[in-house]
N, C-alpha and C positions, 0 to 999 in steps of 0.2 A: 893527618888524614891522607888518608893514598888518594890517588887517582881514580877509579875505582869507585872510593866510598866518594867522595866529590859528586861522580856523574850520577850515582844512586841517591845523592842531595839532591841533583840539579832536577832532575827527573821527577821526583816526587816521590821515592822507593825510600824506608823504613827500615834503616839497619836494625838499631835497637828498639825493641818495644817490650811492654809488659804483658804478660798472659793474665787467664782471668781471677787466677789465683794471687795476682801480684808479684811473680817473680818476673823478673829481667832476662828477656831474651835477646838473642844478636842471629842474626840471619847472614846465615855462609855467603861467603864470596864468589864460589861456585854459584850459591841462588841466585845474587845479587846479579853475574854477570849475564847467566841463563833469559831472566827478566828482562834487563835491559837492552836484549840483544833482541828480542822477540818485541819489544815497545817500538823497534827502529832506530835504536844507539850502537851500534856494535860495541863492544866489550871484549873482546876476547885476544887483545893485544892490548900491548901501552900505543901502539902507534893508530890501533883503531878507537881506541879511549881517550884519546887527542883527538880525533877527528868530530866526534861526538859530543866532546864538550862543545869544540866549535861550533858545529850544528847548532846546537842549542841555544849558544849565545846570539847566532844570527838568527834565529827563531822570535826572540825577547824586542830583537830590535823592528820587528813589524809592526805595522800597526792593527790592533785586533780586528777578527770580520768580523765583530759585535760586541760593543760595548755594552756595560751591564750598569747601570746604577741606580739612584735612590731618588724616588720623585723629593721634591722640594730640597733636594744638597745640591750645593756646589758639584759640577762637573769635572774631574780632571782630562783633559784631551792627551792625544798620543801629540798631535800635530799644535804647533803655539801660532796661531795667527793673531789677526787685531779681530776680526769679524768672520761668524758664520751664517750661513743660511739654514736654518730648521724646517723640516716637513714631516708634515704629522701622516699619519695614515689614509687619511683622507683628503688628500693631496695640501690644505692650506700649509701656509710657510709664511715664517717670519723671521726677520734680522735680528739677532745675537751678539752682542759684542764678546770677545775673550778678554778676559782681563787676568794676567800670572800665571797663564796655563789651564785656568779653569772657564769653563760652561755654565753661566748662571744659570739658577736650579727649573728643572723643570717639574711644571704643579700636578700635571695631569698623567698617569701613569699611559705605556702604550709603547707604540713601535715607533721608531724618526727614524729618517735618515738626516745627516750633517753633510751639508757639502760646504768646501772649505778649500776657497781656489778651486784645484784638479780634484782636489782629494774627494771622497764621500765616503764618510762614515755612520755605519749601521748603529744605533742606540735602542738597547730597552729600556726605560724606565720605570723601576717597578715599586708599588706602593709598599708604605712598612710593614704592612701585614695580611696575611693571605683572608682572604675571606670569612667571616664567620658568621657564628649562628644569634641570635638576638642575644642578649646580656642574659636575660635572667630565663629565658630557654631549655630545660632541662628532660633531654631526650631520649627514648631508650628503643630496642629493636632487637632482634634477633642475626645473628651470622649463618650463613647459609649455604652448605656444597652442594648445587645447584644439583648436578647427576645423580645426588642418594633422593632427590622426591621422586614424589609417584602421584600419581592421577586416577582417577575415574577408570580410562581407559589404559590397557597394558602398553609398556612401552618398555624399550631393554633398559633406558636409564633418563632423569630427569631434563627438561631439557625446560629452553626462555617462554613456553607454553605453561609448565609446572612453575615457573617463577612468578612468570605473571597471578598466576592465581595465590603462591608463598604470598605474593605485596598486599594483596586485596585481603587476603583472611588478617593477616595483623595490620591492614592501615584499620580494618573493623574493630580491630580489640586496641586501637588511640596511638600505635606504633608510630613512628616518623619519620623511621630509617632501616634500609635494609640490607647488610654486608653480604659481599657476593665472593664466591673465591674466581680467580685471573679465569675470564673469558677469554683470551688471545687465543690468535690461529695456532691449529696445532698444523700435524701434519695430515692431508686428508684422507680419511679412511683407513688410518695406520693404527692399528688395534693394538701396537704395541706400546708406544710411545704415548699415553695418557696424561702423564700427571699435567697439569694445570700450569705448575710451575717452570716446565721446561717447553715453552710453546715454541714455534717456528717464527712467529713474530709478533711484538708487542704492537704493534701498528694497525691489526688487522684482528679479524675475530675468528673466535673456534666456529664452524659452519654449521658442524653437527647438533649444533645447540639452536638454531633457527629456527621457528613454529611458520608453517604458513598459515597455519587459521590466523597468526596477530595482525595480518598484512591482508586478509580477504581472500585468501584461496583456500584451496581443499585443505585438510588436517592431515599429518599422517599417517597413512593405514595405521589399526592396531600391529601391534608385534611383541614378539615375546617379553613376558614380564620379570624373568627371571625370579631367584630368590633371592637370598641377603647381600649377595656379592654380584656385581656389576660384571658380565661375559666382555668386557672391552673388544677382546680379540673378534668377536663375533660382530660385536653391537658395532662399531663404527664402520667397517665394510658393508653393514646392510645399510648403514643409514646413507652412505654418500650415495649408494645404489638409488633409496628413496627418492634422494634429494634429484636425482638424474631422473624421473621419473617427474616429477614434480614441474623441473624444469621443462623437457618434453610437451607436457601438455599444459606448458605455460599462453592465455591466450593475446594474442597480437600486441593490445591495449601494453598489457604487462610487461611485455618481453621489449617493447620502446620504450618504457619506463626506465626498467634496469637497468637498457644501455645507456639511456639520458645519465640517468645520474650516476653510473659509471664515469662517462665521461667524464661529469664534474670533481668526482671524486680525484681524474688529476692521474699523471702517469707514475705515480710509485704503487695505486691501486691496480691499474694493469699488470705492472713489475710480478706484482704477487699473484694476481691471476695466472702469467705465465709461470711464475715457479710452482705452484700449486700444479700446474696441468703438467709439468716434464716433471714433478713428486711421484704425481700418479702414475708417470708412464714408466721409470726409472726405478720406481721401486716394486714395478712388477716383475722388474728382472733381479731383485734382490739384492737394488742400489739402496744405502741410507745416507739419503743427506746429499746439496751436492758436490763436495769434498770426491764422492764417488764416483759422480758421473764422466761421465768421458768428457775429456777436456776440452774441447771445444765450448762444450752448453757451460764451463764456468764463468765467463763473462756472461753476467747480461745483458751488455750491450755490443756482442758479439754478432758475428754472420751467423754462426750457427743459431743461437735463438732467435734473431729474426727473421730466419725461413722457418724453424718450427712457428711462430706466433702466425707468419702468413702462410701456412699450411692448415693450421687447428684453429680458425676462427671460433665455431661453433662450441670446442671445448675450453678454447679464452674465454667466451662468453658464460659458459656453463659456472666456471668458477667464480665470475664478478658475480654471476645473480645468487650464487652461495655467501659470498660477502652480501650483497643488499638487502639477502633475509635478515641473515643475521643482524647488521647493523639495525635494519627498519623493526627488527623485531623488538630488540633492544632497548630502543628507544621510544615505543610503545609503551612496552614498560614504564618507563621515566616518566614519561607522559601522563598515564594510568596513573602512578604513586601521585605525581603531585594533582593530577584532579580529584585524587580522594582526600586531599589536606595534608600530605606526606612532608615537612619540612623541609627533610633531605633527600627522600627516598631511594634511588640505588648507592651504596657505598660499593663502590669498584676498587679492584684490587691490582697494585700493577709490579707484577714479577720480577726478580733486580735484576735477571738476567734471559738470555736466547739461548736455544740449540745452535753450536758451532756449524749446523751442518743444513741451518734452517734458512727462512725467505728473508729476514732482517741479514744474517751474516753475507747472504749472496747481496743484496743489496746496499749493505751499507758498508761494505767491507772497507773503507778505508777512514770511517768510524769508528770502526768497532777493534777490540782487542784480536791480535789476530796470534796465534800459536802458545795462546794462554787463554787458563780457563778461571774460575773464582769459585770461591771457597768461602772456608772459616777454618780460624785454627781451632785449637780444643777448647770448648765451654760446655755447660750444664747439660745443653743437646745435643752436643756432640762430642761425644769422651776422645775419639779418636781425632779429630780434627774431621773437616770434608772436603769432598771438592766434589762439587755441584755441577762437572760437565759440563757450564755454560760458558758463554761469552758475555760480554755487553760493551757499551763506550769506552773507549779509548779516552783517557784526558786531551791530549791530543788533536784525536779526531773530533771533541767539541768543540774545542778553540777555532781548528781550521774550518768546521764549517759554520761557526758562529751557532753554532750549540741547534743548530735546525734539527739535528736526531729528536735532541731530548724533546727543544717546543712542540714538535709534530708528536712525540706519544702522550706529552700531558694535554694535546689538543683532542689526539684523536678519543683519549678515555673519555677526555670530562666532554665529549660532545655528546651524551648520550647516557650521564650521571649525575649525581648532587652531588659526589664527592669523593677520593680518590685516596687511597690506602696505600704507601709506599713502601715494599715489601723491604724489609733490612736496609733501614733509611739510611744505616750508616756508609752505605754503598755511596751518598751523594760526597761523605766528609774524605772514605777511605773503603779501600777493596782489597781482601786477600786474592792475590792470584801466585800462580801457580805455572810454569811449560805445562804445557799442554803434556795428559799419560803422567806425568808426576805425581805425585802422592802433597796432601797438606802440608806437610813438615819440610817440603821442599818450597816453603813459599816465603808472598812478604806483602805488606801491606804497602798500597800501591796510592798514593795523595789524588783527590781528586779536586776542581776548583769546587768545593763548598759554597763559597757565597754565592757565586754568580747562580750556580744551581738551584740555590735554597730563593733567590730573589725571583729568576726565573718562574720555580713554582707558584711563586705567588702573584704574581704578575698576570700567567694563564687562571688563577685561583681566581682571582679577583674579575677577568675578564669573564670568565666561566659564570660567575658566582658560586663556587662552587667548593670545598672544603678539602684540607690536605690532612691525612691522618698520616702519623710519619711512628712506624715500626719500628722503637727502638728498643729493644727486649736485648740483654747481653751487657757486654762491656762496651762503654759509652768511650767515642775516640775526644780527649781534650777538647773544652768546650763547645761539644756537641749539643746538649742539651740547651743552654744557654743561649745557642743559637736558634733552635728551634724553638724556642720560648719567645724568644722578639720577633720571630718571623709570624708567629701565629698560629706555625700546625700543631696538630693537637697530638701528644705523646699517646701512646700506649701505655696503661695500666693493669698487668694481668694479675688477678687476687695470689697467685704462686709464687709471683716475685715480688708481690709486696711485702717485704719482710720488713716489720724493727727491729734495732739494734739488740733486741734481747735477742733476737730468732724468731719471734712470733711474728705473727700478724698485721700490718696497721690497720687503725680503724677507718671506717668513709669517709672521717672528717679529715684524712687525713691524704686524700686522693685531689691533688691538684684540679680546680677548675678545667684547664686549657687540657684535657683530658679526656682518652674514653676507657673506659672503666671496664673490664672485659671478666666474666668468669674462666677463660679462656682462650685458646685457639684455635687452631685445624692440628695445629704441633705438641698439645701438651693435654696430659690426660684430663677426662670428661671430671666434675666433680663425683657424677657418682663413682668413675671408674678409679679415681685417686682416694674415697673414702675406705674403697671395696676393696684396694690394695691392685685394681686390677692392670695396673700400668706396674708394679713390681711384679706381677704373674709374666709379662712382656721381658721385661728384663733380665729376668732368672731363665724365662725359657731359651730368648736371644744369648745370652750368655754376654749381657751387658750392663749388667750389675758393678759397678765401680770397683776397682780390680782392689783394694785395700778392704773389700768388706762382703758380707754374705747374707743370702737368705734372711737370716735369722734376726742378724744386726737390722738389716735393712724396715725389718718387720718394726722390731721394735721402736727404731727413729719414725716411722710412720706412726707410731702409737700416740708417740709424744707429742708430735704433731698435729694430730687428729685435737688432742687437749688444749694444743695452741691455737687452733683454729676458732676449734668450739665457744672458747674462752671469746676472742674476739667477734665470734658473733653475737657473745652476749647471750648465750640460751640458756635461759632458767630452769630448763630441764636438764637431768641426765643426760650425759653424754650419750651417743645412740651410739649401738655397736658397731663393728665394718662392716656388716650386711644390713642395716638399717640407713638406708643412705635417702630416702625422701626428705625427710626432714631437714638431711644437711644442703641438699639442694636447693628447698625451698629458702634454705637461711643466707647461701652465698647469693641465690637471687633477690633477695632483700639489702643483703648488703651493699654490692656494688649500685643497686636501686636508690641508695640512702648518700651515695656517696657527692663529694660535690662535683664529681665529673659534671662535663655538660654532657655528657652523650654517656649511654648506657648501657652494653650492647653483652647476650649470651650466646654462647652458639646452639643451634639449634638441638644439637645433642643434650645439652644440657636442661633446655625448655622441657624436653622428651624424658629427662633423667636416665639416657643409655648410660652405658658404662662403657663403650667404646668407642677410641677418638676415630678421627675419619684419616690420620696420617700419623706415622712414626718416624722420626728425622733418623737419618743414617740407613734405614732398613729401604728396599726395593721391593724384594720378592719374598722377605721374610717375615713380614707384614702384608695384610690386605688394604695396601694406600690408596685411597682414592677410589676405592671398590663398593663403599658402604650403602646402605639402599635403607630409606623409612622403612616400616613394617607395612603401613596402608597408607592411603591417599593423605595430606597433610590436613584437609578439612576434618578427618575422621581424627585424625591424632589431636588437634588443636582442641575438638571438643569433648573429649575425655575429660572429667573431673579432675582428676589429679592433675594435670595439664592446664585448663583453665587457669584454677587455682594458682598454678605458677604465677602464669604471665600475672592473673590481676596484682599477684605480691608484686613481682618489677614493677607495673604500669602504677599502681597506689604509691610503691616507695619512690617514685619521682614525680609523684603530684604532693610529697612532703617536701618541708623545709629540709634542704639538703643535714647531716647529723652535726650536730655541735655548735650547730644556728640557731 
């Protein structure tokens, strides 16, 4: 082993790994150094690759700012004394003996700190299993991109006023859960920069989605209702406009409120207030990100931002009460779901990663990955490999701040949901990154602390009460699954990757419990659109059609398919043609209905029977991502017959004995 490959051990960097096809890959030295040089190891001598390892090894020798372990085990401590002092949250404290280096166990999951002599050490304790839903429970609900509803009243794209009414029409029709795609802030008023998945910070909320009728103030005027495709460019410039209007003739009462609970919200909520307000000033000079901005305003805790923040009170303020909408709106909702008997009612969705150039990277920059971005190498969604333009934690940078990034976003989701959707889970075990500008193929999988992560979650789960659904769709990193099976989140089941060993199908009996059973996702075509062949119409046009095969082939493997499906639904009829696709809709919503998941969730395209997804992985501008819009108000679509009929098949097939019981 060189040197080199050593500090790319030491580090937690993935020489060799397998691709999703099962061959053996080895990751360049060139990558390897590029990586580790941007992690904060310099590499790119023997004499700085000696320095590096060193670092490292005086790194190990610290003792952790937070310890992670398991309520009722034995403790291992960093420090070996005879006795400690334990203090719970609440300030009581009790004497501890150590005995061999270990902390007898502690019962009660929660936060401590350990003082010990000089020393004090920080502790979580967290319970074996994240929260769940009663034993025999069995739940089902619709998935939902919030911006394609519509209302009553015109409005450019759907926003937590159209959701609130989404939860009420199906907690009516016996629902008990409602999936949401990533709320988080974007950037304000920036028409270009949309997608859901690439927000400015996971800590904070998208504003533009805020209702003030949820909160007791005016609505927003009517405005343009567009047609099938969402105007972003237009529609978020008017809306911040709105929302400054709103604010404006906010009355007295109100505007003490906001600040009150501003304040409490704590100064990383201001932090964002102020990058939100030098966003908007900066990028009306045609700055993005503040990567851009004149170098003064990149500290935040510079001169230069703190004469701007004591300059622009009024517009500090303007942006906390666009946070308090939103938050208050939010959680109205939640509030709403469970006084109509909701189980779970919002499932919130939380992005694996930030824009390099956003409110999280200025603020936690010494968190977060910095000169690298993350990815995926090449699988089923991604023929080319990707890279995702984000950032997120640094391994690193959770150790050094005792993981306070991650605890503050699983606090800030779940304070204001039933339960939390971890977008490409496998981001907690291992992360493809990437230099920054590089391409996929230039990368490596980058080791992150798994357990303490996965305990973590559940420790906020458990505090929360509140439910971890963990994304893991792809190639699973070494026992990854295993993991998330003891910890209690619930995997991901999509009926397109449910395959058996022959190629077909599995059956619902054959869908693990600790499970949500999905027809789908935002990423993978609608069922009618996969019957109808209309996601190979995408692919032939895109010219991404798998480079070994054609049109024609491609047809016919869908044919077969269609027979392997059919077959596992079990339908006593003729197979339906590829434009006869109700039927089959109605049969995959039976199935994952039948299945023994405990949760049972469609998207809402699929309730609808569209045949077009609401995103296409790899494509930007070549696809209408994130663009898509109902036809009418959700109350008009939901009571259509065809439609009805749906749901009641879901909502019947989980008031059965799950199949093969």
């Amino acid at each position: 082993m060189t040197e080199l490959h050593a500090l790319a051990e030491a580090i937690g960097l993935v020489r060799n790994w397998w691709d999703v096809a099962g061959k053996p890959q080895t990751v360049s030295d060139e990558a390897l150094g590029a990586i580790a040089t941007a992690l904060g190891y310099p590499a790119d001598s023997a004499e700085a690759i000696a320095r590096s390892l060193a670092q490292i090894e005086d790194e190990r020798t610290r003792p952790p700012a937070l310890l992670v372990a398991d309520a009722g085990k034995p403790i291992p401590l960093p420090l070996s004394l005879a006795r400690a002092d334990l203090v719970a949250e609440d300030g009581a404290s009790q004497i501890l003996r150590i005995e061999g280096g270990y902390l007898p166990p502690i019962a009660e999951p929660g936060y401590y700190r350990l003082i010990i002599g000089a020393h004090e050490v920080a502790i979580a304790v967290a319970p074996a299993r994240c929260h769940g839903l009663e034993a025999d429970r069995r739940v089902w609900g619709p998935s939902v991109q919030i911006p394609s509803l519509r209302g009553r009243e015109p409005q450019p794209f759907g926003h937590f006023g159209h959701l609130d009414d989404a939860v009420k029409q199906f907690a009516e029709r016996g629902a008990d859960v409602v999936m949401i795609n990533p709320v988080h802030a974007l950037f304000p008023g920036h028409g270009i920069g949309f997608s859901p998945y690439s927000p400015s910070s996971r800590l904070f909320l998208n504003g533009a989605m805020g209702d003030p009728a949820l909160v007791g103030l005016p609505p927003l005027p009517p405005g343009e209702d567009g047609g099938s495709l969402i105007d972003w460019e237009s529609a978020l410039p008017t809306r911040l406009a709105e929302l400054r209007k709103a604010f404006n003739a906010l009355p007295p009462a109100f505007r003490s409120r906001v600040v009150g609970d501003s304040l409490a919200g704590g100064a990383a909520l201001r932090r964002h207030a102020i990058f939100d307000a030098l966003d908007v000033r900066f990028r009306a000079r045609g700055l993005d990100g503040w990567r851009t901005w004149p170098a003064p305003f990149h500290d935040p805790n510079g001169a230069a931002v703190r004469q701007f923040a004591a300059e622009n009170p009024d517009e500090i303020t303007f942006h906390l009460f666009v946070q308090w909408l939103a938050h208050e709106s939010l959680a109205a909702i939640q509030g709403h779901a469970k006084a109509a008997g909701m189980a779970v009612g919002l499932l919130a969705d939380l992005a694996v990663g930030v824009h390099a150039g956003g409110s999280d990277s200025w603020n936690l920059r010494d968190h977060l990955l910095d000169g690298l971005t993350i990815g995926a190498p090449p699988d089923p969604l991604g023929p080319l490999g990707q890279n995702w333009m984000l950032t997120t934690f640094s391994p690193r940078g959770l150790r050094e701040s005792g993981y306070a990034p991650w605890i503050d976003t699983l606090r800030s989701t779940l304070s204001r949901a039933g339960g939390l959707r971890i977008d490409h889970a496998f981001g907690l075990s291992r992360l493809w990154v990437m230099p920054e500008g590089r391409s996929s193929s230039d990368g490596a999988y980058l080791v992150y602390p798994f357990h303490d992560l996965t305990r973590l979650a559940a420790l906020e789960s458990h505090r929360a009460k509140a439910l971890i659904v963990a994304e893991d769709l792809g190639t699973k990193p070494g026992g990854f699954a295993e993991a998330i099976d003891a910890t209690g989140m619930l995997g991901m089941r999509v009926l397109w990757f449910e395959r058996a060993l022959d190629h077909g199908f599995i059956g619902p009996q054959d869908y693990p419990p600790d499970s949500v059973a999905m027809t789908g996702t935002h990423d993978t075509a609608t069922v009618a659109g996969w019957w109808a062949g209309r996601d190979l119409d995408w692919a032939d046009q895109l010219g991404r059609l798998p480079a070994d095969s054609n049109r024609e082939r491609e047809d016919e493997r869908r044919a077969w398919d269609r027979g392997l499906l059919w077959a596992t639904f079990g339908g006593s009829e003729p197979r339906p043609a590829p434009e006869e696709t109700t039927p089959v809709v109605e049969a995959a919503l039976r199935h994952i209905g039948r299945s023994h998941s405990r949760i049972a969730l469609a998207p809402l395209e699929d309730i609808l029977a569209l045949e077009e997804q609401p995103n296409l992985p790899g494509t930007i501008n070549e696809h209408p991502n994130w663009r898509r819009r109902m036809e009418a108000p959700l109350e008009e679509l939901l009571a259509q017959p065809d439609t009805a009929q749906r749901i009641n098949t879901l909502a019947a097939a989980r008031k059965e004995p799950p199949a093969g019981w």
